[in-house]
C-alpha positions as CSV (number, residue, x, y, z in Angstrom):
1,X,195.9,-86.4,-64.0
2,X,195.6,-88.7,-67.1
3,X,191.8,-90.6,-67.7
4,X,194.2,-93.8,-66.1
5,X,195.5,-92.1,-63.1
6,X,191.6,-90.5,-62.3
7,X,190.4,-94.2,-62.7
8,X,193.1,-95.8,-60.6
9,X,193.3,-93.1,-57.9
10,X,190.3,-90.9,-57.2
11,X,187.4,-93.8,-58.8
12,X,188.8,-96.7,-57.2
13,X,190.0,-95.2,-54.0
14,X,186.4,-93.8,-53.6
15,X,185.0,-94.4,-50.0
16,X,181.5,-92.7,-50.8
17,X,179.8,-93.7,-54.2
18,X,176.2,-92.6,-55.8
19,X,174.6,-95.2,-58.4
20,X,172.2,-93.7,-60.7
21,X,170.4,-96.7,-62.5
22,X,167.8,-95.4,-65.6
23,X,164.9,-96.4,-66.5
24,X,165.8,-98.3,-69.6
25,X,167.9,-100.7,-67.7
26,X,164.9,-101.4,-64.8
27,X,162.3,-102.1,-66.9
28,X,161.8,-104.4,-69.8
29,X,159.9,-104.5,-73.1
30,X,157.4,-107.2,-73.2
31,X,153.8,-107.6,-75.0
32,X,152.1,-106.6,-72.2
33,X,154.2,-103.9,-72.0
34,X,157.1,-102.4,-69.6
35,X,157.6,-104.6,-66.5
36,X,160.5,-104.3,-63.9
37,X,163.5,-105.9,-64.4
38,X,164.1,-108.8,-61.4
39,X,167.5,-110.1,-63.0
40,X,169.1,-106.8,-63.8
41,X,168.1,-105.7,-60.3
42,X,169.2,-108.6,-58.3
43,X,172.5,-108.2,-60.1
44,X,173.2,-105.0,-59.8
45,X,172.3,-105.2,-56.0
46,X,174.9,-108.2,-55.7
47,X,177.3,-105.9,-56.9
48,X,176.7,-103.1,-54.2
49,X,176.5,-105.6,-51.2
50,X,180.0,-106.8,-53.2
51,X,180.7,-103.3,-52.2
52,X,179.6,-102.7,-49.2
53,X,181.0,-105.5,-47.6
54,X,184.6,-104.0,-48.9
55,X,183.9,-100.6,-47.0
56,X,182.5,-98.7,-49.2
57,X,179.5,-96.6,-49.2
58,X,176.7,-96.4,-51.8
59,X,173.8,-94.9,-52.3
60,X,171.3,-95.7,-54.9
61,X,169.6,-93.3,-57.3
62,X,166.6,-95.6,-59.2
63,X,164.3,-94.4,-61.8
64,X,161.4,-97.0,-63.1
65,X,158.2,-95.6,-61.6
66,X,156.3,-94.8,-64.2
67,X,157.6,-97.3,-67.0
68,X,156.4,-99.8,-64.1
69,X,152.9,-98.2,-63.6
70,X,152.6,-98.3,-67.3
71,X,153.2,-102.2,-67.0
72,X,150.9,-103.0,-64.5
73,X,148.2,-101.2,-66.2
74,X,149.2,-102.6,-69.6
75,X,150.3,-99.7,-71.3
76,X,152.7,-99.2,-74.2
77,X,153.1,-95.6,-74.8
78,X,154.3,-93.7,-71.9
79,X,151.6,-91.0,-71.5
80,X,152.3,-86.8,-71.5
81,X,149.5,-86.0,-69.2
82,X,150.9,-84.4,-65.6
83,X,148.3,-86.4,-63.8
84,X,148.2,-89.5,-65.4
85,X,152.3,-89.3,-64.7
86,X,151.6,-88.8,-61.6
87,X,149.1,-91.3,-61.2
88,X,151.5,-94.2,-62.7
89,X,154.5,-93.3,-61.0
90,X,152.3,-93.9,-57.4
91,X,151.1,-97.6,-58.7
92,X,154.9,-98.5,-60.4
93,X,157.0,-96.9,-57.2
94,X,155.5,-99.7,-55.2
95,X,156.3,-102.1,-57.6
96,X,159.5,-101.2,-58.0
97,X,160.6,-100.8,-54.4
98,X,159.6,-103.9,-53.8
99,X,161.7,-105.7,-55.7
100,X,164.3,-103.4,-54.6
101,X,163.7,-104.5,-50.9
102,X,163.3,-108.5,-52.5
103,X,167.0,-108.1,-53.9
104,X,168.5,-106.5,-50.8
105,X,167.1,-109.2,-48.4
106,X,168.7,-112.0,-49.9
107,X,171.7,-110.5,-49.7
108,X,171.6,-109.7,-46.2
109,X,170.7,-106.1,-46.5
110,X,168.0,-103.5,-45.6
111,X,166.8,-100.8,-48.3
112,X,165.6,-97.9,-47.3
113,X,163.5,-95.9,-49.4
114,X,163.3,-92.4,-49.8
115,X,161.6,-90.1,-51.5
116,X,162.2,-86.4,-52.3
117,X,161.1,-83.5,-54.0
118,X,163.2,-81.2,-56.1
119,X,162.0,-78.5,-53.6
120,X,163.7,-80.4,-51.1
121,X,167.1,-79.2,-51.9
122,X,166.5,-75.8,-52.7
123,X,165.2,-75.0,-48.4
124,X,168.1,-75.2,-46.9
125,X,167.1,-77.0,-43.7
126,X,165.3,-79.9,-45.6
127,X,168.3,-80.3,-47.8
128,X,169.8,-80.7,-44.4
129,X,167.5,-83.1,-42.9
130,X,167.8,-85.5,-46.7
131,X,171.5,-85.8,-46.5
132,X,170.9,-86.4,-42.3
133,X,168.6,-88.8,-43.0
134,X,170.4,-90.4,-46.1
135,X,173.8,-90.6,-43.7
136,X,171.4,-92.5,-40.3
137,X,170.3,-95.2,-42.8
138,X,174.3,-96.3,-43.9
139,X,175.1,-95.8,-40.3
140,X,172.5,-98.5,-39.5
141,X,173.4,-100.6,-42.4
142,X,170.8,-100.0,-44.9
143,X,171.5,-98.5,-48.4
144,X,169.5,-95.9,-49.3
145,X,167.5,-96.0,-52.6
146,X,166.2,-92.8,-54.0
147,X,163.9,-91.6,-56.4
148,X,161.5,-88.3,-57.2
149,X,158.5,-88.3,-55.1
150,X,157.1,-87.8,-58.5
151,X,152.8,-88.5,-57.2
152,X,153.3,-85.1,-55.9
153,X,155.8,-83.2,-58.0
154,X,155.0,-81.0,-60.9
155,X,156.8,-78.6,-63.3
156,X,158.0,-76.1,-60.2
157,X,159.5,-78.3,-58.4
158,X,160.6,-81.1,-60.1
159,X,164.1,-82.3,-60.9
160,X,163.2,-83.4,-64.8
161,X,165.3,-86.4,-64.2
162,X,167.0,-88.4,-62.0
163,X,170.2,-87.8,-63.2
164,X,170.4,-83.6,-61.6
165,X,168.8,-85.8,-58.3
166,X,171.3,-88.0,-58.8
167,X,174.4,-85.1,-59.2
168,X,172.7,-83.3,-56.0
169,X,172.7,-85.9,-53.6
170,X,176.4,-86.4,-55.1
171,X,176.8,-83.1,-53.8
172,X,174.9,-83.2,-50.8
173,X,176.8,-86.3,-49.5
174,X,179.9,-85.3,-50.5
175,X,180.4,-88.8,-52.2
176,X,183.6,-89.1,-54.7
177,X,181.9,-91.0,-57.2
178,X,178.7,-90.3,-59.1
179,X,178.3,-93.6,-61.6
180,X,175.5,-92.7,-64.0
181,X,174.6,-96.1,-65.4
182,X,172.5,-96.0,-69.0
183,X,171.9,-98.8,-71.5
184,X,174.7,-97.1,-73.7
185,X,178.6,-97.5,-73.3
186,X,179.3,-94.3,-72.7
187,X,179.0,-91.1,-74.2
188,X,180.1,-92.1,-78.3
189,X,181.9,-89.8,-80.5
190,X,180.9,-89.8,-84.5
191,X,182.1,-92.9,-85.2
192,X,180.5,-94.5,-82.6
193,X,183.4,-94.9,-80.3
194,X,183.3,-94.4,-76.9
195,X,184.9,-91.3,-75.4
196,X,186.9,-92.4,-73.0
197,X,187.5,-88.7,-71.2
198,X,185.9,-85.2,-71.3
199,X,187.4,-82.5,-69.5
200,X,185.3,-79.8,-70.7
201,X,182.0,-80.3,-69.9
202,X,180.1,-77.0,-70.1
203,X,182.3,-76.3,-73.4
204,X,180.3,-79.0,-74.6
205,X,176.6,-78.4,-73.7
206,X,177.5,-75.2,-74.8
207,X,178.2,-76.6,-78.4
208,X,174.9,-78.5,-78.6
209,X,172.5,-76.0,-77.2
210,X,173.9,-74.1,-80.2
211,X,173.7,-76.8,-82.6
212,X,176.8,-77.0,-83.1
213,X,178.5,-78.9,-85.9
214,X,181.4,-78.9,-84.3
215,X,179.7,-81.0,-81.6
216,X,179.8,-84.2,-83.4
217,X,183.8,-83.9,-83.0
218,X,183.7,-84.0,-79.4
219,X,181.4,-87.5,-78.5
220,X,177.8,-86.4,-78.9
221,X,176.7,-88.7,-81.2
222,X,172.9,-89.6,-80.0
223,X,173.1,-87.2,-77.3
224,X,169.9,-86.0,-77.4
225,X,168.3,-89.4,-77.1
226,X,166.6,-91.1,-74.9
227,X,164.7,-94.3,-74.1
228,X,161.0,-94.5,-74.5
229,X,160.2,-95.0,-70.8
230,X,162.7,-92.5,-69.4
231,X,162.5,-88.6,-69.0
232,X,166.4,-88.2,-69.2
233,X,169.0,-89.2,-72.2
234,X,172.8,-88.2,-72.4
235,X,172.7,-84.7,-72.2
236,X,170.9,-85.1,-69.6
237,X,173.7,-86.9,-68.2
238,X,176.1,-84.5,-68.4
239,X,174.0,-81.7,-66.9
240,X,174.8,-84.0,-64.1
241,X,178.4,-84.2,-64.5
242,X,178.6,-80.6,-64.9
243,X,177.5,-80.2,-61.5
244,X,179.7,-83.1,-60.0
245,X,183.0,-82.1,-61.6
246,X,182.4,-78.8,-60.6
247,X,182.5,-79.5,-57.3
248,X,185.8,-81.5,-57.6
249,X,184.1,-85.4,-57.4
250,X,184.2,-88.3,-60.6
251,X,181.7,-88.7,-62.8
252,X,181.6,-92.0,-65.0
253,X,178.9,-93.2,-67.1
254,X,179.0,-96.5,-68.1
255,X,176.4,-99.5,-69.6
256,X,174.9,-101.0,-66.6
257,X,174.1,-104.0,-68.9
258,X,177.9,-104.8,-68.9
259,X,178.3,-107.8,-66.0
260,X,179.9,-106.6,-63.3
261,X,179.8,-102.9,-64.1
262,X,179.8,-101.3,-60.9
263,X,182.2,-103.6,-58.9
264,X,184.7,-103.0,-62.3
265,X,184.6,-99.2,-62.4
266,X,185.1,-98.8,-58.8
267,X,187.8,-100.6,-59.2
268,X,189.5,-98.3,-61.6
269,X,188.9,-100.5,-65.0
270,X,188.5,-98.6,-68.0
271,X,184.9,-98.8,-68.9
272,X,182.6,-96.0,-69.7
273,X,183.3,-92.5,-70.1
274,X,185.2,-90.8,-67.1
275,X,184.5,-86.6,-66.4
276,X,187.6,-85.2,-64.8
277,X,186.8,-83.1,-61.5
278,X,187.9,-79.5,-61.0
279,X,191.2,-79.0,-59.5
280,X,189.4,-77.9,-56.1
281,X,186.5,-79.6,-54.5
282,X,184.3,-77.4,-52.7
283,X,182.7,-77.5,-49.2
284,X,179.3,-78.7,-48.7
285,X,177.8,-75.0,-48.0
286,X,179.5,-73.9,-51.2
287,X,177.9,-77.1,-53.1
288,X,174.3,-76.3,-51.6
289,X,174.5,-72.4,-52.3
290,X,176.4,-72.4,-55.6
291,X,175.0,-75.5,-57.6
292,X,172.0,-76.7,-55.6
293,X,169.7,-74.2,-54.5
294,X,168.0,-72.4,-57.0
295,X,168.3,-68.6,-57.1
296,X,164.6,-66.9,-55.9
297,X,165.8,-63.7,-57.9
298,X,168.8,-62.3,-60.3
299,X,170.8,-59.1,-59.4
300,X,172.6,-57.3,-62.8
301,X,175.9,-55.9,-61.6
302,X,178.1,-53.0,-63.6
303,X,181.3,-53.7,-64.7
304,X,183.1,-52.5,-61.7
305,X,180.7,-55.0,-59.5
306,X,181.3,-57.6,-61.8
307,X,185.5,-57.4,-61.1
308,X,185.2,-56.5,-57.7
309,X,183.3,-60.2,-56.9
310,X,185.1,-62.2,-59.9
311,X,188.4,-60.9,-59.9
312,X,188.8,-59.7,-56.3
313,X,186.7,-61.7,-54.2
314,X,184.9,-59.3,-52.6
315,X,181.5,-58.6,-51.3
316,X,178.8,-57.3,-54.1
317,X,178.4,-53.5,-52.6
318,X,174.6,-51.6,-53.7
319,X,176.9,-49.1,-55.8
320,X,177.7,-51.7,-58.0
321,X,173.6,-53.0,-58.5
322,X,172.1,-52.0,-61.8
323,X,168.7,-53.8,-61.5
324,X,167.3,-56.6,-59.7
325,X,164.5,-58.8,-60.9
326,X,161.9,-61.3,-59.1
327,X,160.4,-61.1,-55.7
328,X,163.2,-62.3,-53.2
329,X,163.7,-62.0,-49.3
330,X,166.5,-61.6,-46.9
331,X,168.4,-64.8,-46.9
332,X,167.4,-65.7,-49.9
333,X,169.4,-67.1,-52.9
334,X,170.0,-65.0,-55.8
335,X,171.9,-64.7,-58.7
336,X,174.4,-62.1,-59.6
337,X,175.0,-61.6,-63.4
338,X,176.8,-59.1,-65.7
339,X,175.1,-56.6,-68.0
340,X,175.1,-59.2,-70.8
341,X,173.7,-61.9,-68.8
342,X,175.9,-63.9,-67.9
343,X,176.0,-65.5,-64.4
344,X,179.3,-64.9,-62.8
345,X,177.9,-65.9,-58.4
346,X,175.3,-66.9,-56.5
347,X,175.2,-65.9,-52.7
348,X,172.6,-65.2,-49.6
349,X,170.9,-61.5,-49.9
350,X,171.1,-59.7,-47.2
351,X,168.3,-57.7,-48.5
352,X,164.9,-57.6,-50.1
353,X,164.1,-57.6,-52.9
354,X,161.7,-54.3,-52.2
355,X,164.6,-53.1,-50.1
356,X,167.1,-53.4,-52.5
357,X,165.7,-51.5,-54.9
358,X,166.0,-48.1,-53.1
359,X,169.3,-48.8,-52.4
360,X,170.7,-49.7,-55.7
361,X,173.1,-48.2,-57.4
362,X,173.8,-45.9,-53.8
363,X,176.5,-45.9,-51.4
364,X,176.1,-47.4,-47.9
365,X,176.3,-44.0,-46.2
366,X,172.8,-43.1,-47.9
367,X,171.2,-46.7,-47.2
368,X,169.9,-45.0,-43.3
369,X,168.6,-42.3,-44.8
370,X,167.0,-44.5,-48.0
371,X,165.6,-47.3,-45.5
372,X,165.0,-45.6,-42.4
373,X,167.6,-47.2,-40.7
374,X,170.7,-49.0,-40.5
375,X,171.7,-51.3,-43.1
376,X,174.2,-53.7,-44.0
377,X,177.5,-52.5,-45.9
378,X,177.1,-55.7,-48.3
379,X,174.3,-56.9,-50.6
380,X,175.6,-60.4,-50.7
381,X,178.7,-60.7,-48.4
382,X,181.6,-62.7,-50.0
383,X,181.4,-64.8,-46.9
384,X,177.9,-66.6,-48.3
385,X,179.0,-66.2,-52.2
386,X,180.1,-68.8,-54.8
387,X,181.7,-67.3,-57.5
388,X,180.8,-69.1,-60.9
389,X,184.1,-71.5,-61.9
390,X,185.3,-70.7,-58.9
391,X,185.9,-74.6,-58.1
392,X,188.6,-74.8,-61.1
């Protein structure tokens, strides 16, 4: 489909949107330092009760915490410190809710807040119980509003930014539309223009984890950037998109200082920059397994493995294990990677990690001799696999 056709059809027909507003656009400069932005937010909320009214569903991804604990204490330098992070973000999330709940009220709606750790989607039952509770708070008429439970996360379990939080509840909800809105227009090529499509996503962030020259010809001008309050900036961003388009959903990122902005891109208007989708969208397991969860361990396959699961579609045999590395469980998800590296699945183990490595590299008649009993024929079964790409 052409960037017209995605906008008209699959953005504007959307029934199920995710809003992810940054810090930059929440928070204001002032002398005093950072403070929450009322206007911006009583705007943008006007816009989603526009929305809602109209049938569709959104769900609100906010970031702000800590640029408003830094203004309520009067700071003008966001800090580095773990704790003193975490210390601001539990003052400003208060703050910032608050006028979240303000907005919604004189509207005529409820906000529900909630709060979540990147640890969260990576157990599969809490994942379960976000999205559950996420889906009983539309179905009572509230709209949901998000952010990292960051007075208790830290470097293991934290999402960075909310932009990946933003892309996994995307995901998890199975919404069409993830609008990522910054204080730019979009992602801008050299010239400063904005890009008004990408269809390669991961061929870019591939360019400019290299450094890549060749990456100012394809929209990354400023794409390492990001505001002083924020923890995120554009490629950030399209870490995000990555993840959405993947799966087969929109992704358009777009100035949410632009009047209007969220009412005009649902609506199909050309604003922003639009990220196609995959040809195929994935089912929710898939979404959870392949590009939420993250992999306990990493299995290195031969090159007969590697064909059999990529090429084939078939279950990931012991015969074909070279190596495994990490302490993993059964039921655990790991990664499965060539001999160069490369990640080509991610699937449930059906073994230990301890387990697995006596039975590497041997065939399934030896495993009850190996183990001491009876094992299973696969490693990972093709049935709780997601090949990489395999969404497009």
């Amino acid at each position: 489909m052409s960037s017209k056709e995605i906008r008209e059809t699959a953005v504007a027909g959307a029934e199920r949107v995710v809003v992810k507003v940054g810090s930059s656009l929440v928070t204001k400069e002032t002398d005093e330092g950072p403070r929450v932005d009322t206007r911006l937010i009583g705007r943008l909320v006007k816009e989603i009760a526009q929305l809602r009214e109209a049938g569709t569903e959104v769900t609100l991804v906010s970031s702000g915490a800590v640029a408003a604990g830094c203004g309520a204490l009067g700071l003008k330098k966001r800090p580095r410190d773990v704790a003193e992070l975490q210390a601001l973000a539990a003052i400003g999330q208060r703050r910032l809710v608050s006028q979240y709940h303000r907005a919604f009220e004189k509207v005529g709606l409820a906000a529900g807040q909630v709060l979540v750790t990147r640890g969260d989607f990576d157990d599969r039952e809490r994942y379960l119980n976000v999205r559950n509770c996420i889906t009983a708070l539309h179905g009572m008429g509230a709209v949901p509003v998000l952010n990292e439970n960051d007075p208790v996360a830290v470097d293991e379990i934290r999402f960075g930014d909310n932009d990946l939080l933003a892309a996994m509840a995307c995901n998890a909800l199975r919404a069409g539309v993830l609008l990522l809105l910054t204080s730019v227009d979009g992602l801008l090529d050299e010239k400063g223009q904005v890009v008004d499509r990408v269809d390669d996503v991961v061929g870019m962030l591939a360019l400019t984890r290299r450094g890549d020259p060749r990456s100012k010809t394809v929209g990354f001008k400023g794409v390492a950037g990001k505001s002083a309050w924020g923890s995120g900036g554009m490629r950030s961003k399209l870490e995000a998109a990555r993840l959405v388009s993947a799966a087969g959903e929109v992704v358009v990122i777009a100035n949410g200082r632009e009047k209007g902005v969220i009412g005009r891109v649902l609506s199909g208007e050309r604003l922003g920059t639009v990220v196609a989708p995959a040809a195929r969208k994935l089912d929710s397991r898939s979404r959870w397994l392949g590009m939420t969860a993250r992999p306990v361990g990493t299995v290195t396959l031969d090159d007969g493995a590697v064909q059999a699961v990529v090429r084939k579609g078939k279950s990931l045999l012991a015969a074909g294990v070279v190596q495994s590395t990490g302490a993993f469980a059964k039921g655990d998800v790991i990664m499965l990677r060539d001999k160069q590296g490369k990640e080509v699945a991610r699937g449930l183990s059906n073994y230990g990690s301890e387990e697995l490595a006596l039975i590497k590299g041997r065939r399934t008649s030896e495993f009850e001799r190996v183990l001491g009993q009876p094992g299973y024929g696969a490693v990972v079964h093709r049935d709780h696999m997601v090949v990489a790409g395999s969404s497009g």
